[in-house]
VOBA-1610 file (N, C-alpha, C; in pm, whole numbers, padded with zeros to 5 digits, always signed):
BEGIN
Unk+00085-00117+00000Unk+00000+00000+00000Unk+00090+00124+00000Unk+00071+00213-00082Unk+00144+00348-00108Unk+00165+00418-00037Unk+00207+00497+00048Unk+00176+00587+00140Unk+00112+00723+00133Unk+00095+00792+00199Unk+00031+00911+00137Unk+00146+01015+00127Unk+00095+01111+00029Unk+00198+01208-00016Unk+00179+01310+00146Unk+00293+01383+00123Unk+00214+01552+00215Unk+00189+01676+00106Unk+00080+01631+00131Unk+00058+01788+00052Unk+00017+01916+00113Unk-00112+02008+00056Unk-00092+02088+00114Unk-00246+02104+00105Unk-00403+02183+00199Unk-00479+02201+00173Unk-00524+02249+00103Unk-00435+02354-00007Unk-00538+02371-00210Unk-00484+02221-00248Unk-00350+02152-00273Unk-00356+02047-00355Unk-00523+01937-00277Unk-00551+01916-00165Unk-00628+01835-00151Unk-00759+01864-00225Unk-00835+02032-00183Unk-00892+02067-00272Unk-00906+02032-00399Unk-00761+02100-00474Unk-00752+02083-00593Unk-00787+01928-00684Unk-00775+01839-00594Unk-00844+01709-00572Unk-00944+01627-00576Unk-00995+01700-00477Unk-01185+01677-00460Unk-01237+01707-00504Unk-01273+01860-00602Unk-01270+01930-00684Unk-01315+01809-00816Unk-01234+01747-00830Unk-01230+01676-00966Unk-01374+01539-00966Unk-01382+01496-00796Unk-01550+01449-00795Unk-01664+01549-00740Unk-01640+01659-00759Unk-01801+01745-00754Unk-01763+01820-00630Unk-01668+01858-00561Unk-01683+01913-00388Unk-01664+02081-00487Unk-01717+02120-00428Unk-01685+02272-00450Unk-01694+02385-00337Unk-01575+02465-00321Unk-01593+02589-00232Unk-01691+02653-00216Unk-01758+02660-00115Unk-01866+02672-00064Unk-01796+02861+00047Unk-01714+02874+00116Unk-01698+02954+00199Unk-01583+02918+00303Unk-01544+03010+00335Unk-01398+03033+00413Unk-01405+03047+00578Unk-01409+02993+00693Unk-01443+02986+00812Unk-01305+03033+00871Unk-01248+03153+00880Unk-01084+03100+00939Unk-00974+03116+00814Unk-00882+03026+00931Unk-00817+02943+00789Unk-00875+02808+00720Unk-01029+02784+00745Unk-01038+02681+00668Unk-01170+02700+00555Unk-01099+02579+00474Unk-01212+02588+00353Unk-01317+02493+00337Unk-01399+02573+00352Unk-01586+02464+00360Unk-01593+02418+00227Unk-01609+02270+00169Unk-01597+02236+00047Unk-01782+02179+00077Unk-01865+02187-00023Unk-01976+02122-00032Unk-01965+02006-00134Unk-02071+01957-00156Unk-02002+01844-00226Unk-02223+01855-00299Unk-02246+01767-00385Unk-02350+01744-00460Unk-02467+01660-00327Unk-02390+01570-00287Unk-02453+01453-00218Unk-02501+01509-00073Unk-02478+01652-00078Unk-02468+01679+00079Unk-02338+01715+00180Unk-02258+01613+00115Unk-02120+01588+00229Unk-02052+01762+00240Unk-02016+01769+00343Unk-01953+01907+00428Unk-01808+01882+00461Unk-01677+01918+00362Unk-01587+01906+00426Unk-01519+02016+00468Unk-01439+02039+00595Unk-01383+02185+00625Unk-01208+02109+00603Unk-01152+02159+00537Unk-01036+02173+00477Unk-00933+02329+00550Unk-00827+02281+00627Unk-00744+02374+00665Unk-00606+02427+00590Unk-00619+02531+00606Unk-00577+02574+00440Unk-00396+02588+00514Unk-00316+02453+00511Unk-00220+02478+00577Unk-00141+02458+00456Unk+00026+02451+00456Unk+00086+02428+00370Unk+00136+02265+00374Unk+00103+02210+00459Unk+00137+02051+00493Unk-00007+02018+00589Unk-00072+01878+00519Unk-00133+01814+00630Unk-00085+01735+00695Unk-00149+01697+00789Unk-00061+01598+00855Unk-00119+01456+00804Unk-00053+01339+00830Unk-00130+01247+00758Unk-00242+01178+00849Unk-00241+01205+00965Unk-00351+01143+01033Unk-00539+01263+00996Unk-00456+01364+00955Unk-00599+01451+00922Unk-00586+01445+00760Unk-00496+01391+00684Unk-00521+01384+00552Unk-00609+01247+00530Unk-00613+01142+00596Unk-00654+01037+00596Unk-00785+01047+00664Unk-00829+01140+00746Unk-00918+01160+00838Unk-01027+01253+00651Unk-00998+01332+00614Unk-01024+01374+00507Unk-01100+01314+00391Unk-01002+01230+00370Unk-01021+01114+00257Unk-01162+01026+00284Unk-01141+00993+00440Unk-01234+00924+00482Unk-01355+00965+00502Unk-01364+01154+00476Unk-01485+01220+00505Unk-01548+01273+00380Unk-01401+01275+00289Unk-01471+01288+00141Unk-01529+01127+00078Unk-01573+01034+00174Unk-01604+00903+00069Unk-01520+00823-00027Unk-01397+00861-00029Unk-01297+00840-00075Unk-01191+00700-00021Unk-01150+00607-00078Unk-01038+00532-00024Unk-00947+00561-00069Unk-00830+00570+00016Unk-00681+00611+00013Unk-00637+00546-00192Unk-00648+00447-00215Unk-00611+00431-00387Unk-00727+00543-00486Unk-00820+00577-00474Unk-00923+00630-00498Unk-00863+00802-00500Unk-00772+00836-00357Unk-00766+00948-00375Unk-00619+00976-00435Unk-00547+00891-00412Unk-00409+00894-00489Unk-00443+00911-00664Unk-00538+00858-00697Unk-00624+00878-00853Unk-00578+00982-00887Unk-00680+01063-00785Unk-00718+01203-00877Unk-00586+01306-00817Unk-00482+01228-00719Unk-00363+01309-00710Unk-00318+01344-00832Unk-00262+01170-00929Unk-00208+01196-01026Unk-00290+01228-01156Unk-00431+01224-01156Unk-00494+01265-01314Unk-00548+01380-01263
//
């Protein structure tokens, strides 16, 4: 199993983005992503996540860790 990259909260965005989440509003430093289905993610707009909240993420966007490595690289 791959590990996860560190990125940064626009690349995750920039991410989710690609199955339907869209910026919704700015709380802070974080970014409220809405999504079609309902789902609410707040995204902290840091320059590194950590991987226990990038994975915490993944898991809140409906997403499995190969699933989100996807739309890392396309």
């Amino acid at each position: 199993m791959a590990r996860l990259p560190v990125i940064s909260g626009d690349e995750f965005v920039k991410a989710v983005r690609k199955i339907g989440y869209d910026w919704d509003h700015t709380e802070g430093s974080h970014m409220i992503l809405l999504h079609p289905s309902g789902r609410r993610l707040s995204v902290p707009r840091h320059k590194e996540l950590g991987r226990g909240l990038l994975r915490a993420l993944i898991r809140d966007a409906g997403l499995t860790r190969d699933e989100f490595l996807e739309l890392l690289r396309g």
